[in-house]
C-alpha positions as CSV (number, residue, x, y, z in Angstrom):
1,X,166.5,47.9,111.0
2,X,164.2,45.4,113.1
3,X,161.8,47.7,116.0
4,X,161.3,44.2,117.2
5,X,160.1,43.7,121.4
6,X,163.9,42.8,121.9
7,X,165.5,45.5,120.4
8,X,162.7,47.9,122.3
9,X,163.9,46.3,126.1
10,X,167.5,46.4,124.8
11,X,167.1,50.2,123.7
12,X,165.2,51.1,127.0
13,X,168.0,49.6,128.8
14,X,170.9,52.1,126.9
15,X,168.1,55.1,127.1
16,X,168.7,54.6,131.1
17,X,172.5,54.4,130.5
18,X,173.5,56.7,128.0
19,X,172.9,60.5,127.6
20,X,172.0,61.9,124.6
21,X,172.2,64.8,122.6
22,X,168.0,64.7,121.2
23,X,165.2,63.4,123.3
24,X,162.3,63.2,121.0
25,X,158.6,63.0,122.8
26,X,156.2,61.3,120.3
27,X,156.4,58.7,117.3
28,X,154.5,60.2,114.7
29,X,156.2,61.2,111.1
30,X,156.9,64.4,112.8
31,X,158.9,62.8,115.4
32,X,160.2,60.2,113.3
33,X,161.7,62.9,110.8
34,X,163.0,65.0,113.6
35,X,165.2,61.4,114.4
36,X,166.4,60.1,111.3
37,X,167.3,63.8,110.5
38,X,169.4,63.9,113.4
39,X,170.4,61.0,113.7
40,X,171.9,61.1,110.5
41,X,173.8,64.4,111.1
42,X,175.4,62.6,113.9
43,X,173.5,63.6,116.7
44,X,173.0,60.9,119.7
45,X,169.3,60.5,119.6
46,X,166.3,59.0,122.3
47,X,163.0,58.8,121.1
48,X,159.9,57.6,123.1
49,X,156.5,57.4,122.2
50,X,153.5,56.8,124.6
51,X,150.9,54.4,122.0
52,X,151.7,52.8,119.0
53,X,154.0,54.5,116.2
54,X,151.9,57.0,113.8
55,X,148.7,55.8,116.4
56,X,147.8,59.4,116.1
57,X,147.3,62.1,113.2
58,X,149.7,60.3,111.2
59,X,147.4,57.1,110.4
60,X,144.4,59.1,110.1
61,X,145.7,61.7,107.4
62,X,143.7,62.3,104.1
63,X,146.9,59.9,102.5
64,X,147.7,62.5,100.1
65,X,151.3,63.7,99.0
66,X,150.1,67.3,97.3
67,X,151.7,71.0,96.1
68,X,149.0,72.5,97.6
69,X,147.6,73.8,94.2
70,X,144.9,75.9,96.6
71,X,147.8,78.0,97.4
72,X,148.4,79.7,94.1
73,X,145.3,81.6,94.4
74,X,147.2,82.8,97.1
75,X,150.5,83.6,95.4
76,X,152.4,81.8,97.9
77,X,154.6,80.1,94.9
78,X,157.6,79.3,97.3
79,X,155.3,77.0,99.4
80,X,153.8,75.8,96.3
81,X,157.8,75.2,95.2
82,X,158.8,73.5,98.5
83,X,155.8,71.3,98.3
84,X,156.0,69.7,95.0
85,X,159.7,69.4,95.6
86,X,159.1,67.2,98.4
87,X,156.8,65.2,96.7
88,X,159.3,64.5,94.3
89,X,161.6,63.5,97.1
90,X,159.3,61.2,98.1
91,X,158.7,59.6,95.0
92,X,162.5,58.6,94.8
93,X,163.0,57.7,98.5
94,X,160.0,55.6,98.9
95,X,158.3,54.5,95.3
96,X,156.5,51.9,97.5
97,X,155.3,54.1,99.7
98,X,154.4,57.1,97.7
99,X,152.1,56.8,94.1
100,X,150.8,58.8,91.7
101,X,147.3,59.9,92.3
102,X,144.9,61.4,89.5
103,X,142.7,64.2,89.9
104,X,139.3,65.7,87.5
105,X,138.7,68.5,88.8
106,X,135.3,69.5,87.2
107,X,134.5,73.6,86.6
108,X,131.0,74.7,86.6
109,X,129.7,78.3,85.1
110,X,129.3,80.8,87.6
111,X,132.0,79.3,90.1
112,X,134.2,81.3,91.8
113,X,137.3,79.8,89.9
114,X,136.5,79.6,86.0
115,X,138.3,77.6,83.1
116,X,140.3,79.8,82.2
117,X,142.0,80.8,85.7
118,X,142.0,76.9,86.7
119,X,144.0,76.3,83.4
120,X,147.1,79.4,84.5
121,X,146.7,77.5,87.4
122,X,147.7,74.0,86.7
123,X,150.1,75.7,84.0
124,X,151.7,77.0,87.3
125,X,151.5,74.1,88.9
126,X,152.9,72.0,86.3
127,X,155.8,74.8,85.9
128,X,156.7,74.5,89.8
129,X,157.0,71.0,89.4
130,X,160.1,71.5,86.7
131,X,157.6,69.8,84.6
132,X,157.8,66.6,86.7
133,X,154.8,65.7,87.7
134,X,153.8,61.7,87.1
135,X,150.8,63.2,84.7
136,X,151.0,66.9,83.2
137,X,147.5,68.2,83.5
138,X,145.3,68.3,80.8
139,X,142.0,70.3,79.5
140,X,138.6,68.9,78.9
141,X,135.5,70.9,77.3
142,X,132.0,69.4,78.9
143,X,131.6,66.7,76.7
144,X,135.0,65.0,76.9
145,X,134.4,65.4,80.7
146,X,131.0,63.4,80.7
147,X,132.7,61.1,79.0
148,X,135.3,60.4,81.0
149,X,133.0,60.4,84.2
150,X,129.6,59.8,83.5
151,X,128.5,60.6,86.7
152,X,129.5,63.9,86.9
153,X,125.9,66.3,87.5
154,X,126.1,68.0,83.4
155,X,123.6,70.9,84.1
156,X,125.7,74.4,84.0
157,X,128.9,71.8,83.5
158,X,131.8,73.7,81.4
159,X,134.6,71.6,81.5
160,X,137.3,69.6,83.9
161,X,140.7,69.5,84.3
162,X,143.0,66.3,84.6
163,X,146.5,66.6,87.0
164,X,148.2,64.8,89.2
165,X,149.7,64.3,92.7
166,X,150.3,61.3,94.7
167,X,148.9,58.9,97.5
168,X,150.8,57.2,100.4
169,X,150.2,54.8,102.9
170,X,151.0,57.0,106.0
171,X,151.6,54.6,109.1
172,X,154.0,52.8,107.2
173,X,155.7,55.7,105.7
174,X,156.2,56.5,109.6
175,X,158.1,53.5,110.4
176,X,159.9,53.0,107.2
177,X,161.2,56.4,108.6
178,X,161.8,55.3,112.0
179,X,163.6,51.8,110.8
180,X,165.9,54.1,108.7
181,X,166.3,56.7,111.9
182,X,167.2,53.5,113.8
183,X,169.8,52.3,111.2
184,X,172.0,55.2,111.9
185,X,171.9,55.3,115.8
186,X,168.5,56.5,117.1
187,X,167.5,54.9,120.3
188,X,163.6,54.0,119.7
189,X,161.0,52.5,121.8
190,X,157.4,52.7,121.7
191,X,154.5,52.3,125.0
192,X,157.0,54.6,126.8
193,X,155.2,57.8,127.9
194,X,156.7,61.2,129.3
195,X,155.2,61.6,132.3
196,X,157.9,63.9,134.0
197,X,160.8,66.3,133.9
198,X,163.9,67.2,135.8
199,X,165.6,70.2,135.8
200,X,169.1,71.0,136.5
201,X,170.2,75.0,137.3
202,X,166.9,76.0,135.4
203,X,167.1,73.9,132.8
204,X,165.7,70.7,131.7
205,X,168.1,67.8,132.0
206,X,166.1,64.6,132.3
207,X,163.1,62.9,130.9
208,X,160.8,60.9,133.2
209,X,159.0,57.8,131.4
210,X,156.7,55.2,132.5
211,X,157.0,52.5,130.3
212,X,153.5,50.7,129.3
213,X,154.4,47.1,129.2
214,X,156.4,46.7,132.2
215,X,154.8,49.4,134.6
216,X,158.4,50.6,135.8
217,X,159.5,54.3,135.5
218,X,162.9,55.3,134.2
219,X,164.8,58.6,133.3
220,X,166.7,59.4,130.1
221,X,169.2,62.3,130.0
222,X,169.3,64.9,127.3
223,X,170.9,67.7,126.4
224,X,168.1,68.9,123.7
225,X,164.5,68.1,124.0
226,X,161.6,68.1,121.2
227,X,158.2,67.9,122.1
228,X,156.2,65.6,118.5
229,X,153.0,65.0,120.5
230,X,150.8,66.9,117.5
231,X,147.6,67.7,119.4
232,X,148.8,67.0,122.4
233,X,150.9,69.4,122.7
234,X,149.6,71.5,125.5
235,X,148.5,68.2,127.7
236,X,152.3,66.9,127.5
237,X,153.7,70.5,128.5
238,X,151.6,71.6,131.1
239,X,152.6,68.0,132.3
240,X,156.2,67.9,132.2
241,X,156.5,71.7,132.7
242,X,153.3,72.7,135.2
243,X,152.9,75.9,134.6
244,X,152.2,75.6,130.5
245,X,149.8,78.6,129.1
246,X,147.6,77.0,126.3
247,X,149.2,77.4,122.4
248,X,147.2,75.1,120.5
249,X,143.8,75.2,118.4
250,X,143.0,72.1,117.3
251,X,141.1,71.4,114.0
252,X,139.7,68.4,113.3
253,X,138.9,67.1,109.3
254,X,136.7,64.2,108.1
255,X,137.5,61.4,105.6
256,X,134.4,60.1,104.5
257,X,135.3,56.0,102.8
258,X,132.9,54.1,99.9
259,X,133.5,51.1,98.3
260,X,133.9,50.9,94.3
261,X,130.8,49.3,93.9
262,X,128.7,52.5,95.6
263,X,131.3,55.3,93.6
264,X,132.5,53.4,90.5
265,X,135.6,56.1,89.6
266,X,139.2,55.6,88.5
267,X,140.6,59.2,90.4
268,X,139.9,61.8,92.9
269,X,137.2,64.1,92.1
């Protein structure tokens, strides 16, 4: 399903003529699963996002499609469960989206995790996975581990582990979703930002937009509204909603990027 220029003034055109039963605020994978979902349980669905699609969190994730094999430490197996599952989902849905990623991860003595408790680990890991994982994870004492990656610092050095997970190419994955939320009905247009809100006995009954590209402002009826903005959550609210107390606590990570040439390896570290 195109999300060609045409199709955008054609589906800004039936979001000023139609009311629907899902008005989705932001194009991000959050929003885009949020339509497609919907859309394909039959609901009538508007979404409109103020940049680009995926122009925010969703381009600039660490590209990784993980368990969350920190968790076990925890004991929070279900999550672990849910995770890997999903993985796995993705891995059908979109194997050109979604690839098997390799990980060493190397275990020095006197670290907080040793050998041993890595290994019940991964065995856990692997176990969650119903064994499906692209690569089952494997043991390594110190000198297999040197020489698989030279590079790794040997002093105090015990061992590694090998397992894997998987790598996407985010952005993409975003809009593969949105085409496939479009192909079953979701009205979709990007550079259209929420800038309002109407209200109707109490309750909110109309989304005022602004659209980007032609500088006119529109309204789209709703009868259910989901807010997708990520860390934006609190600026949208308080303005669509004025009076909005303050939810969110942003965190911010950092992805550092070096060429082959500067860190010669074949997986994640």
């Amino acid at each position: 399903m195109s999300l060609s220029l045409l199709v955008r003034k054609n589906n800004i055109e039936k979001m000023q003529r139609e009311v629907f039963d899902l008005i989705i605020i932001g194009g991000g994978i959050s929003g885009a699963g949020v339509a497609r979902d919907a859309a394909m349980r039959g609901m009538k669905v508007a979404l409109v996002e103020a940049d680009d699609f995926a122009s925010g969190t969703s381009s600039r994730s660490s590209k990784l499609i993980h368990g969350g094999i920190r968790y076990l430490e925890n004991f929070e197996f279900g999550l672990v469960f849910e995770a890997l599952r999903e993985r796995q989902n993705l891995f059908e849905m979109a194997p050109h989206l979604v690839h098997p990623l390799r990980f060493m991860l190397p275990v020095y003595e006197g670290a907080r995790v040793g050998m041993f408790k890595l290994g019940l680990g991964m065995w856990a890991y692997d176990a969650l996975s119903s064994f499906e994982a692209p690569e089952l994870h494997s043991r390594q004492d110190k000198a297999e581990a040197l020489q698989h990656n030279p590079y790794l610092n040997p002093e105090k050095l015990a061992g590694s582990y090998i397992y894997s997970d998987a790598y996407m190419d985010d952005d993409r994955l975003v809009i593969e979703t949105l085409r496939s939320a479009a192909s079953h009905g979701a009205c979709i247009a990007n550079y259209v930002r929420a800038s309002g809100a109407k209200f109707k006995e109490g309750q909110l009954s109309e989304l005022v937009c602004q659209d980007a590209l032609s500088k006119k402002e529109f309204s789209i009826k709703g009868r259910h509204f989901v807010s997708t903005v990520g860390p934006w959550t609190d600026l949208v609210a308080n303005e669509l909603l004025g009076e909005w107390r303050r939810i969110m606590r942003p965190s911010k990570g950092v992805h550092l990027t070096f060429s082959r040439k500067r860190l010669p390896i074949d997986e994640a570290v």
